[in-house]
MARKOLSE-72055 format. One record per residue (C-alpha): residue in three letters; y, x negated, z negated. Coordinates in pm, whole numbers, plus 50000, padded with zeros to 5 digits. Layout:
BEGIN
["ALA"; [Y; X; Z]];
...
This chain:
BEGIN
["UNK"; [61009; 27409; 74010]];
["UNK"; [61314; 27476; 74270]];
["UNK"; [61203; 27677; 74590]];
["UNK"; [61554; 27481; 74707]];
["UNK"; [61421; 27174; 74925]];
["UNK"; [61787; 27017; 75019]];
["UNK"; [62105; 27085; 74867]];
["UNK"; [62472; 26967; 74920]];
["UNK"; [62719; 27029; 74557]];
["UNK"; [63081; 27037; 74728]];
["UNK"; [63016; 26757; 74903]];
["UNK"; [63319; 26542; 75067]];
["UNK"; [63370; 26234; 75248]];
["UNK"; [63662; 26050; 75352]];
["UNK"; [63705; 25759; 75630]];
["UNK"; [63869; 25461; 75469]];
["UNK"; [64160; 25518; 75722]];
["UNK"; [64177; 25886; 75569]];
["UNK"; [64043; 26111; 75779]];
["UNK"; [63912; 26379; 75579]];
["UNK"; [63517; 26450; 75751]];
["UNK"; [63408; 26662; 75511]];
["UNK"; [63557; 26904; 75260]];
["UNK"; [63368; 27069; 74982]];
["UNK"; [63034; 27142; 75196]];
["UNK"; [62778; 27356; 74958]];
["UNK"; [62444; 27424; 75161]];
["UNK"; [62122; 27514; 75047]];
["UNK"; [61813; 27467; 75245]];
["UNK"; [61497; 27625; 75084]];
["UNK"; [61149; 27517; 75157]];
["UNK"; [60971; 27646; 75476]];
["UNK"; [61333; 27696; 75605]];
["UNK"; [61448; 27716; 75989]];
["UNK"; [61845; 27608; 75938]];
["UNK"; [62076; 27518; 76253]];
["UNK"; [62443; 27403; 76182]];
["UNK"; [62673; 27463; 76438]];
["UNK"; [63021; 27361; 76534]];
["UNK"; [63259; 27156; 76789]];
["UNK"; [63271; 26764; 76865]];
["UNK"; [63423; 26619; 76575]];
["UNK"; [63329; 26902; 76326]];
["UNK"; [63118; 26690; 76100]];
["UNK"; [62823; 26774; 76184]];
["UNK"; [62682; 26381; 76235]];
["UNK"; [62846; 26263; 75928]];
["UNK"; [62689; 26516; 75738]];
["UNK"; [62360; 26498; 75801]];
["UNK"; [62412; 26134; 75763]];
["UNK"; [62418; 26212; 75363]];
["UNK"; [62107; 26441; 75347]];
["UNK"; [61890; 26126; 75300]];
["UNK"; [62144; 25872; 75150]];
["UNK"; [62237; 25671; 75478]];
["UNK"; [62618; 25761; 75339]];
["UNK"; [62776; 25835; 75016]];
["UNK"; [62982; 26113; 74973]];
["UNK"; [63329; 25992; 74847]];
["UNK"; [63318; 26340; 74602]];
["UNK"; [63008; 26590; 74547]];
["UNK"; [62626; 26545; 74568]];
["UNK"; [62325; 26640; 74756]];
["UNK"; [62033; 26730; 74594]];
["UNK"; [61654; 26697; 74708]];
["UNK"; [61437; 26914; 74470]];
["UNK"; [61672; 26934; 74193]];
["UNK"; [61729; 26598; 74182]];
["UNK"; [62051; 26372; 74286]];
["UNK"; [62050; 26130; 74530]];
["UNK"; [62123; 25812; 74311]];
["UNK"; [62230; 25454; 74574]];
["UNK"; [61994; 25252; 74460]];
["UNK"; [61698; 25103; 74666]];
["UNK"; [61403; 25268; 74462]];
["UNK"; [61560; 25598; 74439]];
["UNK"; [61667; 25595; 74882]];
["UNK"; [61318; 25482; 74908]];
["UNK"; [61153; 25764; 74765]];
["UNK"; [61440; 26030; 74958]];
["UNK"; [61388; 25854; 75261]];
["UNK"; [60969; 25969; 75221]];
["UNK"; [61062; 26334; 75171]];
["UNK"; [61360; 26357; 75395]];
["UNK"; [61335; 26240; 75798]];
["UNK"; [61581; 26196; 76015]];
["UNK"; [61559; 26205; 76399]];
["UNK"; [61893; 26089; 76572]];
["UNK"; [62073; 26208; 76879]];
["UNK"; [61988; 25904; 77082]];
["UNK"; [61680; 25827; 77035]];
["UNK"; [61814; 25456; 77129]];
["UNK"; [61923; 25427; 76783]];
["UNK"; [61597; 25484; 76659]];
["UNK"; [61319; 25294; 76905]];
["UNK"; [61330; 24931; 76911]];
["UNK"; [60994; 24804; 76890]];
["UNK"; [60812; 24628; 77209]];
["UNK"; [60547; 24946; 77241]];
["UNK"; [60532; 25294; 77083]];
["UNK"; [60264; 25278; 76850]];
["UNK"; [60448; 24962; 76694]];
["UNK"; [60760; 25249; 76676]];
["UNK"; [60573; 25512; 76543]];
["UNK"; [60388; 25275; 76263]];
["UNK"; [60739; 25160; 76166]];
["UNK"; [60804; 25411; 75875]];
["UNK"; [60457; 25442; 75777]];
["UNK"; [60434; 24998; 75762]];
["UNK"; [60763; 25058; 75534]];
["UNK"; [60595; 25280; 75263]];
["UNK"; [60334; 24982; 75202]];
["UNK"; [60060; 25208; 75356]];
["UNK"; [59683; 25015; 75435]];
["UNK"; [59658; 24976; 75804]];
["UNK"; [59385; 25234; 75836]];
["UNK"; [59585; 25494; 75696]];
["UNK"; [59906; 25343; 75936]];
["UNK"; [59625; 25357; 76273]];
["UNK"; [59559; 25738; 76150]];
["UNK"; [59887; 25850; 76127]];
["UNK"; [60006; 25706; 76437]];
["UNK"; [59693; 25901; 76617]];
["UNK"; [59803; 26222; 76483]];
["UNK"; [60165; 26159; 76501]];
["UNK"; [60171; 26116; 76869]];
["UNK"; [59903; 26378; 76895]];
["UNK"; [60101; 26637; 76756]];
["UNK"; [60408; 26548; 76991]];
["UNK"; [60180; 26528; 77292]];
["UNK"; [60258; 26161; 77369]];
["UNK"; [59844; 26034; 77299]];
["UNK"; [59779; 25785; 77587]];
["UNK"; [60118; 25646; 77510]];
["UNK"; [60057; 25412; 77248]];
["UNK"; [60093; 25102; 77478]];
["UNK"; [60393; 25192; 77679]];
["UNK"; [60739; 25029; 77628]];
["UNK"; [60974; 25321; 77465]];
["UNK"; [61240; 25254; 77707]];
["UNK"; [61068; 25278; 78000]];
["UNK"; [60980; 25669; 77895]];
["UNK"; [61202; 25970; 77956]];
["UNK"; [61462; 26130; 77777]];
["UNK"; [61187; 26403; 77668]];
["UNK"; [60896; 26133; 77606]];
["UNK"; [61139; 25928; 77400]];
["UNK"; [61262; 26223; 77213]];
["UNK"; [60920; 26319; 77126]];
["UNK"; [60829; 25929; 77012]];
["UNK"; [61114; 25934; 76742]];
["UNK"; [61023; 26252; 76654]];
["UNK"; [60651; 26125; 76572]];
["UNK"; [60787; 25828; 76401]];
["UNK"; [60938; 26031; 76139]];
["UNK"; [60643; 26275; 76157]];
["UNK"; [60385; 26011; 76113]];
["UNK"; [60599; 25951; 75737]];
["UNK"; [60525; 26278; 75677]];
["UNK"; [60794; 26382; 75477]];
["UNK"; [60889; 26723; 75313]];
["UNK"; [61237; 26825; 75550]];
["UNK"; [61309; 26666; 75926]];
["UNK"; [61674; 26670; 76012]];
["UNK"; [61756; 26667; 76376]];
["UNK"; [62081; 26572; 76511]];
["UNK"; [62102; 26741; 76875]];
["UNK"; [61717; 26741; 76910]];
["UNK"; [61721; 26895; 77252]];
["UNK"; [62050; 26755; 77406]];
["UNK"; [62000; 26590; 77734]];
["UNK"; [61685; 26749; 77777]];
["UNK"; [61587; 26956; 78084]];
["UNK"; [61435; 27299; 78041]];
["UNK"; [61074; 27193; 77994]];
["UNK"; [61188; 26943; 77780]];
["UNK"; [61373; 27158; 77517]];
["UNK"; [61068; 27393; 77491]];
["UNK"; [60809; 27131; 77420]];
["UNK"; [61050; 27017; 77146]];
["UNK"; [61079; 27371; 77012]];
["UNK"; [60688; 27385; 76996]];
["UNK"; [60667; 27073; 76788]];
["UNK"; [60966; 27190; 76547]];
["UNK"; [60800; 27540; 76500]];
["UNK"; [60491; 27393; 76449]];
["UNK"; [60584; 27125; 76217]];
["UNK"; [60766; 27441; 76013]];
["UNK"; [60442; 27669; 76043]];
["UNK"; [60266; 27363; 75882]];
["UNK"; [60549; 27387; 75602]];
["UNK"; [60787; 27143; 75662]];
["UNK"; [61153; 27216; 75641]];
["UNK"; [61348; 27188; 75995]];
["UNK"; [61725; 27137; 75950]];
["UNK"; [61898; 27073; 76340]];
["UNK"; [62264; 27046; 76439]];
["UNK"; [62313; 27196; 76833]];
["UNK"; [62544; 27283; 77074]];
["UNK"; [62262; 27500; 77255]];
["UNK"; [62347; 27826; 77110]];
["UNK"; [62082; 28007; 77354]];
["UNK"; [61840; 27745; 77122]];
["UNK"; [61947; 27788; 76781]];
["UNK"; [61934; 28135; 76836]];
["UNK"; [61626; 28158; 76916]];
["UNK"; [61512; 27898; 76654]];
["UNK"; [61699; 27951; 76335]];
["UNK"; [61620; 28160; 76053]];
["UNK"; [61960; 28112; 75855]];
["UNK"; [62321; 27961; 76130]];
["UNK"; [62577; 27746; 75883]];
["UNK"; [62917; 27705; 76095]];
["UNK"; [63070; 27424; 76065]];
["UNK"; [63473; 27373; 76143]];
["UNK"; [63711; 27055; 76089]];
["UNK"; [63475; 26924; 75801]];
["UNK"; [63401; 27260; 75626]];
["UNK"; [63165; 27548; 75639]];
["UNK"; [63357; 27872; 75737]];
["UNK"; [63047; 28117; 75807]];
["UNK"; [62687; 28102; 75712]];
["UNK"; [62394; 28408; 75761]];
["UNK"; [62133; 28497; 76075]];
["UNK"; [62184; 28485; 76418]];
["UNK"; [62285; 28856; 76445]];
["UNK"; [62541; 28825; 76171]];
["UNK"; [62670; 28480; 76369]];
["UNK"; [62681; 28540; 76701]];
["UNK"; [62781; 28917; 76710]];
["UNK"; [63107; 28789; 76565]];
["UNK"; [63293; 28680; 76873]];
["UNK"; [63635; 28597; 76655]];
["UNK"; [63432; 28376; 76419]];
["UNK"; [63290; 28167; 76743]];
["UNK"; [63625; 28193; 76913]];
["UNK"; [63777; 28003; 76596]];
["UNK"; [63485; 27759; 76576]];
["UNK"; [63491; 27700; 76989]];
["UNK"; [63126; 27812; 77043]];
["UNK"; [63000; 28022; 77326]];
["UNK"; [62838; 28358; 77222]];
["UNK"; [62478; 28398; 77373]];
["UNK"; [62475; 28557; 77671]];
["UNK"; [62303; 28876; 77564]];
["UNK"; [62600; 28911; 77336]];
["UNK"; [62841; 28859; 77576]];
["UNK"; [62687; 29126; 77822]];
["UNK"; [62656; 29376; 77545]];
["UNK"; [63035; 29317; 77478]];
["UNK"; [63151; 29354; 77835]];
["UNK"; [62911; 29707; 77826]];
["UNK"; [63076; 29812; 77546]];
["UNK"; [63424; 29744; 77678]];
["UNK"; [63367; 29934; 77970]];
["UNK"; [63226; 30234; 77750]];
["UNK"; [62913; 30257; 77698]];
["UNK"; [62770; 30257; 77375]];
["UNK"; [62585; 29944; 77261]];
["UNK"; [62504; 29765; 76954]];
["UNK"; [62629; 29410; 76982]];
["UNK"; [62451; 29260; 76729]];
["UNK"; [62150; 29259; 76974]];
["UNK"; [62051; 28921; 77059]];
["UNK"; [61708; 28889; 77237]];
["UNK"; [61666; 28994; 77602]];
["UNK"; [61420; 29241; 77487]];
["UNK"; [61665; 29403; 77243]];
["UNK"; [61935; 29379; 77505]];
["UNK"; [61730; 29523; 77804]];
["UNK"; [61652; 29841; 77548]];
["UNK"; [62004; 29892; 77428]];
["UNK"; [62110; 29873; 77809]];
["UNK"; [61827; 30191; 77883]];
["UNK"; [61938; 30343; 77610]];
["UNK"; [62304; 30358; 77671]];
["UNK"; [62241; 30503; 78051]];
["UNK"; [61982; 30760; 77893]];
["UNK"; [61700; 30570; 78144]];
């Protein structure tokens, strides 16, 4: 059996008026994975995630979940649709019912589950997300954060194999995007496969095990966040910020002193810094 949980087989779509979104994309995610993919507005970063569990289909190429194809027909997007979850940038898009628990037991209602099993999963959906006491509450009365962590419970409460998060922690203030990173890690330690798409490089480096950048529909650079972000012409072509560690390390090493830049944490950066001055 393939240790590769999600996988995209030069993968291309075209809008009907042309536009070319995506252009021979080949990604593997493998199970227990961390994965952030990273680029500007307009890179294709929402249309591609948008084929991981068959909500599009590719105009060329394939993805893959365990070895197997996605195939458009309503049996076989069913059975993706258990193992892959995805959690949208808005969570407007994705809660619509009059109270969260009738949100959260949405998927689980879908999959033909008994209503026991539905009550149970919405308890330790919204447990694990921190929103218990919620149940009752009308989704749009809740806050950014609150609502992000309902949609994230009703895909958890499906409990499927990979969650794909578009933007998980955009809008979201700084207590907000750490509560979010709790649940992801701890949905991951649990085994699940976390695939995100950010524009919070501070976040995905600290989050991702394996960085694929994305650029004008294709993938130009894939590999850890030292490899990533200690290339400053590779993020200057793709219009990301480097993290701010790397950019002091940089500006150190302009100014002659003698630094690794691939440091990223605070920690390494702090001890290159000592080290440099002989401290």
């Amino acid at each position: 059996m393939t240790d590769i949980h999600l996988e995209t087989k030069d993968l291309c779509f075209t809008y009907h008026d042309g536009t070319k979104a995506l252009k021979n994309v080949n990604i593997q995610v493998k199970k227990g994975e961390k994965i952030a993919i990273i680029g500007p507005n307009g890179a294709g970063k929402s249309t591609l995630f948008s084929h991981f569990n068959g909500l599009t289909e590719p105009t060329s190429g394939h993805v893959e979940i365990d070895g197997k194809k996605i195939i458009f027909e309503r049996e076989e997007l069913l059975e993706v649709r258990q193992k892959v979850g995805i959690v949208f940038q808005d969570p407007n898009d994705q809660l619509f019912a009059p109270t969260v628990k009738e949100d959260v037991a949405f998927g689980p209602m879908n999959l033909g589950l008994e209503y026991d099993e539905v009550k149970k999963r919405i308890e330790e959906a919204l447990e694990m997300v921190g929103m218990s006491g919620f149940e009752d509450k009308t989704p749009h009365h809740l806050s950014g954060g609150q609502q992000k962590r309902v949609a994230i419970a009703g895909i958890v409460a499906m409990r499927p194999d990979i969650m794909i998060l578009d933007e998980p922690t955009a809008g979201l203030d700084p207590e907000g995007v750490d509560k979010v990173l709790a649940i992801l890690n701890k949905l991951n330690s649990e085994g699940m496969s976390i695939v995100i798409s950010s524009h919070d490089i501070e976040m995905v480096n600290e989050f991702a095990d394996k960085i694929f950048v994305l650029y004008n529909g294709e993938i130009i650079a894939e590999g850890n966040n030292h490899q990533i972000f200690s290339d400053k012409e590779l993020l200057k072509k793709a219009h990301l910020k480097a993290p701010v560690t790397t950019e002091i390390l940089y500006k150190l090493k302009e100014n002659g002193l003698n630094v690794d830049t691939e440091k990223l944490s605070i920690e390494e950066t702090v001890k290159e810094i000592l080290k440099a001055k002989n401290i």
